[in-house]
Structure formats: C-alpha cells, structure tokens
C-alpha positions as CSV (number, residue, x, y, z in Angstrom):
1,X,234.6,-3.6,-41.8
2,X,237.1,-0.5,-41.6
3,X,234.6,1.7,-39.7
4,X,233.6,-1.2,-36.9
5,X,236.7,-2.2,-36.3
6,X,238.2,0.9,-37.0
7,X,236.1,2.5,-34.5
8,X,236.7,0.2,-31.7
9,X,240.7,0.4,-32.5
10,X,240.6,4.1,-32.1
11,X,238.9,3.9,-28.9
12,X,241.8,2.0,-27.4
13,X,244.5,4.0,-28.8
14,X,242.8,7.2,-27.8
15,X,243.0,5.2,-23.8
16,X,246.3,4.5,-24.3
17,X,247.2,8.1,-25.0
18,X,244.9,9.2,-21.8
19,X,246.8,7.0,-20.0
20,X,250.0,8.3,-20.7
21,X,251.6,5.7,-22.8
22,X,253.8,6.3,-25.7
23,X,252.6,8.7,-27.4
24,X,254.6,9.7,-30.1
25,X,253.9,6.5,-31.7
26,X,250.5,6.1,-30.7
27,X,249.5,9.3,-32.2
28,X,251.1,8.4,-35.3
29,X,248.9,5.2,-35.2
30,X,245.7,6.6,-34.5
31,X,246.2,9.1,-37.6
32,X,247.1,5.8,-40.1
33,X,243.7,4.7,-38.2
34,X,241.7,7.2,-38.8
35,X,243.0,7.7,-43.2
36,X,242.5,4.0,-43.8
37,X,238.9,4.2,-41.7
38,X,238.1,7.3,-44.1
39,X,239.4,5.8,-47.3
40,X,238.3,2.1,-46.7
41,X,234.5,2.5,-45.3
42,X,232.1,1.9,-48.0
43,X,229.5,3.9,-45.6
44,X,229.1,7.8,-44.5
45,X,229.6,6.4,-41.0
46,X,233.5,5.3,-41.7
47,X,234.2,8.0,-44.0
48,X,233.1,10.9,-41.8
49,X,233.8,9.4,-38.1
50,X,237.9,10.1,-38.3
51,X,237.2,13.7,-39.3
52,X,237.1,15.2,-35.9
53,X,239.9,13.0,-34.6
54,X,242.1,14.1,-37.7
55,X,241.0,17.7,-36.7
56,X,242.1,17.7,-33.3
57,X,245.6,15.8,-33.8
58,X,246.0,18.6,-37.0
59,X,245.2,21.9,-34.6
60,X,245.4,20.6,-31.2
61,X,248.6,18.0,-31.1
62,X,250.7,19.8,-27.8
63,X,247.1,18.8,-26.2
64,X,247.4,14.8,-26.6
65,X,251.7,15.0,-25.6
66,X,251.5,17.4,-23.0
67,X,251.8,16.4,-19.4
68,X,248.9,15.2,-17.6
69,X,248.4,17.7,-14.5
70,X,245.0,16.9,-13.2
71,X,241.7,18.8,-14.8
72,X,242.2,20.6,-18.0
73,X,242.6,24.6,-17.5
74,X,238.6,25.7,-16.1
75,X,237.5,22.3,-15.9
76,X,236.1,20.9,-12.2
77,X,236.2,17.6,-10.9
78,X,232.2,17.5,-10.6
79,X,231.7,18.0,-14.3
80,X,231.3,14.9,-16.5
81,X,230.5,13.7,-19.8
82,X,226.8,12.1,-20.0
C-alpha cells in the first residue's frame, strides 16, 4: 500500500539526505514520494503522513542542502530525540 511502503521509502531517503548524499535529486524524490503517498492512500494515515514533510521541503529547503556543521544553531550534543 502507498502509505506502508511509502512510509518506509521516505525514511530512507530522508537518511540519505542526513547523510549527505545527493541531494538535489533526493529531495526531488522524497516530494514525488510524499504526492503519490497523499494521492494514492485510501486511509487518513497515507493521506495526512506527507503533509509535514511537504511543509518543511516548501518553507525550510536551504535546511535539507545546507552543509552539515555539527549540531544545529542552540542544539547540544546531550539532547536527543526519545
């Protein structure tokens, strides 16, 4: 299903861009990714999932090609994600 597989797709893309990778084209990739996950799902879950990924590539693109220079601006090397 779009939103499964979809899902799981994103993920890696998303690693590939963390990982410095080409980027242009992966950005481009995780967008088609995220319309067709949106348009295809037949549940909530599919359709609404890409909408915060969309949002950030839309407003926040410089912060997905920019250099990676250690911790973001105010960020600490102590502070995770759960």
């Amino acid at each position: 299903t779009p939103c499964r597989i979809g899902a799981v797709r994103g993920v890696e893309v998303i690693d590939r861009i963390l990982a410095g990778g080409d980027t242009s084209s992966d950005l481009n990739l995780l967008d088609d990714l995220c319309e067709v996950m949106a348009d295809a799902s037949l549940c909530a879950l599919g359709g609404l999932a890409p909408l915060p990924v969309r949002s950030a590539l839309r407003h926040f693109r410089d912060d997905f090609t920019a250099p990676r220079r250690g911790p973001a601006p105010g960020a600490t090397e102590d502070r995770r994600c759960p």
